[in-house]
C-alpha positions as CSV (number, residue, x, y, z in Angstrom):
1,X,7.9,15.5,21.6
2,X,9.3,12.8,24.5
3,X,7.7,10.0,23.3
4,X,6.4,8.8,19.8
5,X,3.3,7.4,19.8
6,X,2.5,4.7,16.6
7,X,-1.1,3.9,16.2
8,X,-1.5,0.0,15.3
9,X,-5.2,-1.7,14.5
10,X,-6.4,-3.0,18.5
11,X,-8.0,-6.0,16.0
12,X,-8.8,-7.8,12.5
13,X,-6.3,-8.7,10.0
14,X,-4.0,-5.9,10.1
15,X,-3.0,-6.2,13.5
16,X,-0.8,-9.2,13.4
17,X,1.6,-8.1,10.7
18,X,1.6,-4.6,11.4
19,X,2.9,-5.6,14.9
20,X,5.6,-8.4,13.3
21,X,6.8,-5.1,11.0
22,X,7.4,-2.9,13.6
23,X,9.5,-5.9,15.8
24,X,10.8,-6.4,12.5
25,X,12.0,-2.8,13.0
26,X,13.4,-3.0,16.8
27,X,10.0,-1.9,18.0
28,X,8.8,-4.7,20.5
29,X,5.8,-4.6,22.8
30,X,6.8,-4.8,26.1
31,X,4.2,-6.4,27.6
32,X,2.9,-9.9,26.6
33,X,-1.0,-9.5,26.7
34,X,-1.4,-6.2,23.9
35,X,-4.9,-7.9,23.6
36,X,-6.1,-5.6,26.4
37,X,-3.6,-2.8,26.6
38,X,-4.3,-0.1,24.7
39,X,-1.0,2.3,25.4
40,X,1.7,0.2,25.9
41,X,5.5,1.0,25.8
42,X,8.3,-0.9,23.7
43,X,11.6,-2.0,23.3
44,X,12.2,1.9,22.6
45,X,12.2,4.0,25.6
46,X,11.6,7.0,23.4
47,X,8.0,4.9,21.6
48,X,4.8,3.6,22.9
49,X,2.1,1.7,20.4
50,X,-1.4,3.1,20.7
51,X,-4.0,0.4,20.1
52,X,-7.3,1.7,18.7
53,X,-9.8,0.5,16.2
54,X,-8.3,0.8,12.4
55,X,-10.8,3.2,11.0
56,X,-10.4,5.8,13.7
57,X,-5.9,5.9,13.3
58,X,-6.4,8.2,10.1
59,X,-8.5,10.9,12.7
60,X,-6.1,10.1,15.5
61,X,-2.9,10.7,13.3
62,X,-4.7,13.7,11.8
63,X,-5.0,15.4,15.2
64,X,-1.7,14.6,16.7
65,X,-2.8,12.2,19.6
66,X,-0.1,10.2,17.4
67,X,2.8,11.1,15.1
68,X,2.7,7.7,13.1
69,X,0.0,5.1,12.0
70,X,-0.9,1.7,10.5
71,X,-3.9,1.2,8.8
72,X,-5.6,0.4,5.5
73,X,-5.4,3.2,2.4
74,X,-9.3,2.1,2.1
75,X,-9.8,4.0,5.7
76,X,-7.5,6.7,5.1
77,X,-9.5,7.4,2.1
78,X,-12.8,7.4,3.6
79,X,-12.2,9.6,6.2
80,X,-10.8,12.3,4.7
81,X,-8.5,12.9,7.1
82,X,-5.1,15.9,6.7
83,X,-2.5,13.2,7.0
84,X,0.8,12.4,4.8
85,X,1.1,8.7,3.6
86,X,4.5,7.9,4.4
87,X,5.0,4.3,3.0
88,X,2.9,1.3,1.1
89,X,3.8,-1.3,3.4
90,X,2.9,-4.0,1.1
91,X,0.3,-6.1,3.4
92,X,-3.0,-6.3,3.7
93,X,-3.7,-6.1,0.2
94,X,-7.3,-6.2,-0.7
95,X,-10.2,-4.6,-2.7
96,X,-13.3,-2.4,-2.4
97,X,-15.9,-3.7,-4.0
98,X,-19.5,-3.5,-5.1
99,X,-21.4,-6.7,-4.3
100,X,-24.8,-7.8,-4.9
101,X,-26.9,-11.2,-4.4
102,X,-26.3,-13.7,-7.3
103,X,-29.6,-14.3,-7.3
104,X,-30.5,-10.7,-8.5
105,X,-28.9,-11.1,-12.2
106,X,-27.3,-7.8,-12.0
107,X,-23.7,-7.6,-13.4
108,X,-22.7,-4.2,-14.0
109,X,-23.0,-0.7,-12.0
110,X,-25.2,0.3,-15.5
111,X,-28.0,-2.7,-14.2
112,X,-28.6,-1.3,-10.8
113,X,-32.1,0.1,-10.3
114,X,-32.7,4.2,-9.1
115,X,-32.8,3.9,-5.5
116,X,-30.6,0.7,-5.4
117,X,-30.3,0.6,-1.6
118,X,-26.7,-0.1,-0.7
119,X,-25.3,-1.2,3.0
120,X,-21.0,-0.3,3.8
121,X,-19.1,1.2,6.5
122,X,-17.4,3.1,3.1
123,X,-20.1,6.0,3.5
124,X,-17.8,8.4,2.0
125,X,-16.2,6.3,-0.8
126,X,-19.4,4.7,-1.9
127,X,-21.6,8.1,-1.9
128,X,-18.8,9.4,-4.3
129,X,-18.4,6.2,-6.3
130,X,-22.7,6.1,-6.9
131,X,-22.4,10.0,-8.0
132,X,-19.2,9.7,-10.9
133,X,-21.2,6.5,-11.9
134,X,-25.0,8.5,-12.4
135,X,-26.8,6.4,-10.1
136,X,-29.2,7.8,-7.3
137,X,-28.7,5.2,-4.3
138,X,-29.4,5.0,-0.9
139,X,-26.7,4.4,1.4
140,X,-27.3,2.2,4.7
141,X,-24.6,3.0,6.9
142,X,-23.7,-0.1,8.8
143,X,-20.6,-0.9,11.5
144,X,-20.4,-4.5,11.5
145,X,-20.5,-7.2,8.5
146,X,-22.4,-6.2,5.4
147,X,-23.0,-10.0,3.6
148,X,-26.2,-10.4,5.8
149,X,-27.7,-7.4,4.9
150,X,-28.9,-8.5,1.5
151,X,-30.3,-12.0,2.7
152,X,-32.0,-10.1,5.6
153,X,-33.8,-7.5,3.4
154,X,-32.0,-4.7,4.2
155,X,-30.4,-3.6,1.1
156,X,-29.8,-4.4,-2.4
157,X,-26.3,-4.2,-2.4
158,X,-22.9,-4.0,-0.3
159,X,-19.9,-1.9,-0.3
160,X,-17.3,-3.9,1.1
161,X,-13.5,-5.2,1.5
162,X,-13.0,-8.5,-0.1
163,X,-9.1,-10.4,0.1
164,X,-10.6,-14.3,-1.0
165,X,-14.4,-13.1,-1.8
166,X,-14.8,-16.7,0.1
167,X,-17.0,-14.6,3.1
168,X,-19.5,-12.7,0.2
169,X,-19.3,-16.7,-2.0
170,X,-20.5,-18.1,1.2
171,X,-23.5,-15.1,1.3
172,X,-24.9,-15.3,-2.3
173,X,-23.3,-12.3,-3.5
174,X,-20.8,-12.0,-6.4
175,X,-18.6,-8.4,-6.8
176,X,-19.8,-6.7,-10.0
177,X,-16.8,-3.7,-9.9
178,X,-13.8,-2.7,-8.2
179,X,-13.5,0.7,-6.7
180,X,-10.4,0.4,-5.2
181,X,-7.7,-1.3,-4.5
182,X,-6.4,-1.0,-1.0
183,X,-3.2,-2.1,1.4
184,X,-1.8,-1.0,4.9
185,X,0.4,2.2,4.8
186,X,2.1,4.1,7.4
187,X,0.1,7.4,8.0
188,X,2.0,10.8,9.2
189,X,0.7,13.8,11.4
190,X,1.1,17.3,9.6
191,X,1.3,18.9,12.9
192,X,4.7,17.1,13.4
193,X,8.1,19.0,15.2
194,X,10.1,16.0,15.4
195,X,13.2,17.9,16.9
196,X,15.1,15.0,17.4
197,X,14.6,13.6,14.6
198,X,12.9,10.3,16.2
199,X,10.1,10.3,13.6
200,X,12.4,10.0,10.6
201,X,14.4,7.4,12.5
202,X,11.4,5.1,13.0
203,X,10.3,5.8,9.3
204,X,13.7,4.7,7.7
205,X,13.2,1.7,10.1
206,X,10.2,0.5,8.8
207,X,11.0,1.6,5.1
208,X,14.1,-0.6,5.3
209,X,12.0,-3.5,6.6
210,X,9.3,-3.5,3.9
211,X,12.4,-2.6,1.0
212,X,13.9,-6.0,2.7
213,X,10.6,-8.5,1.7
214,X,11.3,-10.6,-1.1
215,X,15.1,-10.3,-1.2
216,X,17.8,-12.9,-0.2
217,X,21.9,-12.5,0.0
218,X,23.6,-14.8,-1.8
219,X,27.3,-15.7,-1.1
220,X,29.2,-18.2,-3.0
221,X,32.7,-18.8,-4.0
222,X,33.7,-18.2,-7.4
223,X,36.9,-20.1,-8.9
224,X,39.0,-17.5,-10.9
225,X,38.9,-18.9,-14.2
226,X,34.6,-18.8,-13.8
227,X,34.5,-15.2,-12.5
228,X,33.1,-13.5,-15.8
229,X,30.9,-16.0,-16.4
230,X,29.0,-16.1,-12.8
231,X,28.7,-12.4,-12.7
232,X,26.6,-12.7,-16.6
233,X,23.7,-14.8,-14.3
234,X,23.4,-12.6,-11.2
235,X,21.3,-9.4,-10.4
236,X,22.3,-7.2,-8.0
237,X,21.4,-3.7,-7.0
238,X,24.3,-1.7,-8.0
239,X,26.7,-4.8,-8.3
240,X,28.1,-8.0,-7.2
241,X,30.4,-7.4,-4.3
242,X,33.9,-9.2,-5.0
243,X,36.5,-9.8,-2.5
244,X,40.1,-12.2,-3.2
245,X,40.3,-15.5,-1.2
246,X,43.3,-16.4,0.5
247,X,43.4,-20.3,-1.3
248,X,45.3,-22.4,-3.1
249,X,43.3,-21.8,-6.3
250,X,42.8,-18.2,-7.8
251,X,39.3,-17.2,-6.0
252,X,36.9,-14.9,-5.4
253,X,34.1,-13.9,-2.7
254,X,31.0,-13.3,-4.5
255,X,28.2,-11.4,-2.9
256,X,24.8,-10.2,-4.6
257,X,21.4,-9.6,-3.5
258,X,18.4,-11.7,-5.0
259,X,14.7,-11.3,-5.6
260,X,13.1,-14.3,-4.1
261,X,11.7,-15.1,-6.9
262,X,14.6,-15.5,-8.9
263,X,16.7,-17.5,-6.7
264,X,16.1,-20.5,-7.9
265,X,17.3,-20.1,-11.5
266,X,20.4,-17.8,-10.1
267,X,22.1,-20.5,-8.0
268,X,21.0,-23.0,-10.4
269,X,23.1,-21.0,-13.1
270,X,25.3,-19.8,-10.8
271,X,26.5,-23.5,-9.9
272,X,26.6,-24.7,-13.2
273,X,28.9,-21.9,-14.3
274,X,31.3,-22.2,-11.9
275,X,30.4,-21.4,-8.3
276,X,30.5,-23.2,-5.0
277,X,30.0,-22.6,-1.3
278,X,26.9,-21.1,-2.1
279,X,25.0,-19.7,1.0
280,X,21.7,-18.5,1.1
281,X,20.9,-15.1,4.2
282,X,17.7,-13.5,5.1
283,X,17.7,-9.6,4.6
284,X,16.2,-7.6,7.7
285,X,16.4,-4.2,5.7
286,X,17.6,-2.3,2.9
287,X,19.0,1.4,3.5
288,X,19.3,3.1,0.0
């Protein structure tokens, strides 16, 4: 292998992040309009980024025509494809669902006539989901947006992804069950030889990345006398870093790493215990 190849979505809402992840990782598309490229090399000599449609990168990863992928578990899934699901890369986070008009009264998959005609691009998931639930439908396999399909008389029902349910509100159609639930992951080839040991480089890369969301550093300085009492309030993953400061007063470097979400209380508690100096820093990744 002299170059890896990463398939990335060529549109729709996973392209964008899946592209700021792998920058986020020190892989960069070299050239400014990837709108119309489809191979196109990076900031990497040794990788190139495939643009292709989303629901064909499980198939392409499967084959080989590229050693990594980004797409949605919800395509992975329906195509059945041999490939090794590397990483849950925590966006893109929304939900299969079965739809129907509002209009119709039907609530539950138990309420749905024999022969309930149902229009998705989930052939696969949906022809599965209809057989462990006992009902005999018809599936209308479709490419492009389902909402229409009910209002034009198409089908009784869609199979579809929904992230606000704003699109199928907007339609007449209200979700009456959840099949799945459904993010972007990164996607592995089974016929890998990664000899140089590229593929596992690019991997940790992008593991670190999406271990790094949500976290912040947090530095402060910690009089002497407060030391016991700061290190109570603060989280950490194995434990605070201390270092001595050359000062005057008895002091010490504090250094801890911080779920976003509990920042706020931290430095608050952290302050009115003792510290000062406190500094807040990004974290680009997080190597166990």
């Amino acid at each position: 292998m002299t170059q890896l190849r990463i398939a990335v979505p060529s549109k729709g809402r996973l392209r964008g992040p899946a592209l700021k992840l792998l920058e986020a990782a020190g892989i960069e598309p070299l050239y400014g309009d990837t709108d119309r490229a489809l191979v196109v090399p990076t900031s990497r000599e040794d990788v190139k980024i495939v643009f292709v449609r989303a629901e064909d990168i499980p198939g392409i990863v499967a084959s080989g025509a590229a050693e990594l992928g980004i797409t949605g578990l919800d395509y992975v899934v329906e195509s059945g494809a041999n490939v090794a699901e590397v990483a849950d890369l925590g966006f893109g986070k929304a939900r299969l669902v079965l739809a129907v008009p509002r209009s119709s009264g039907i609530r539950s998959v138990d309420e749905l006539p024999d022969g309930v005609r149902v229009a998705t691009k989930y052939v696969n998931i949906a022809k599965k989901f209809f057989a462990e639930r006992g009902v005999s439908a018809h599936i209308l396999r479709i490419s492009g947006a389902s909402e229409v399909m009910p209002s034009l008389g198409a089908c009784d029902a869609v199979v579809d992804i929904v992230s606000t349910g704003t699109t199928m509100r907007l339609h007449g159609l209200t979700p009456i069950e959840t099949i799945m639930e459904t993010s972007a992951r990164l996607i592995k080839t089974p016929v890998l030889r990664d000899d140089t040991g590229v593929v596992e480089e690019i991997v940790e890369a992008i593991r670190g990345v999406v271990r790094a969301r949500g976290l912040k550093l947090l530095f402060m300085n910690v009089p002497d006398k407060h030391l016991q009492e700061v290190i109570k309030v603060l989280p950490a993953m194995s434990g605070p870093t201390i270092a001595r400061i050359e000062a005057p007063e008895p002091m010490w470097e504090v250094m801890t790493v911080v779920p976003v979400e509990k920042l706020s209380r931290v430095v608050v508690e952290a302050k009115k215990r003792g510290a000062r100096d406190i500094l807040v820093l990004s974290v680009e990744r997080v190597i166990p």
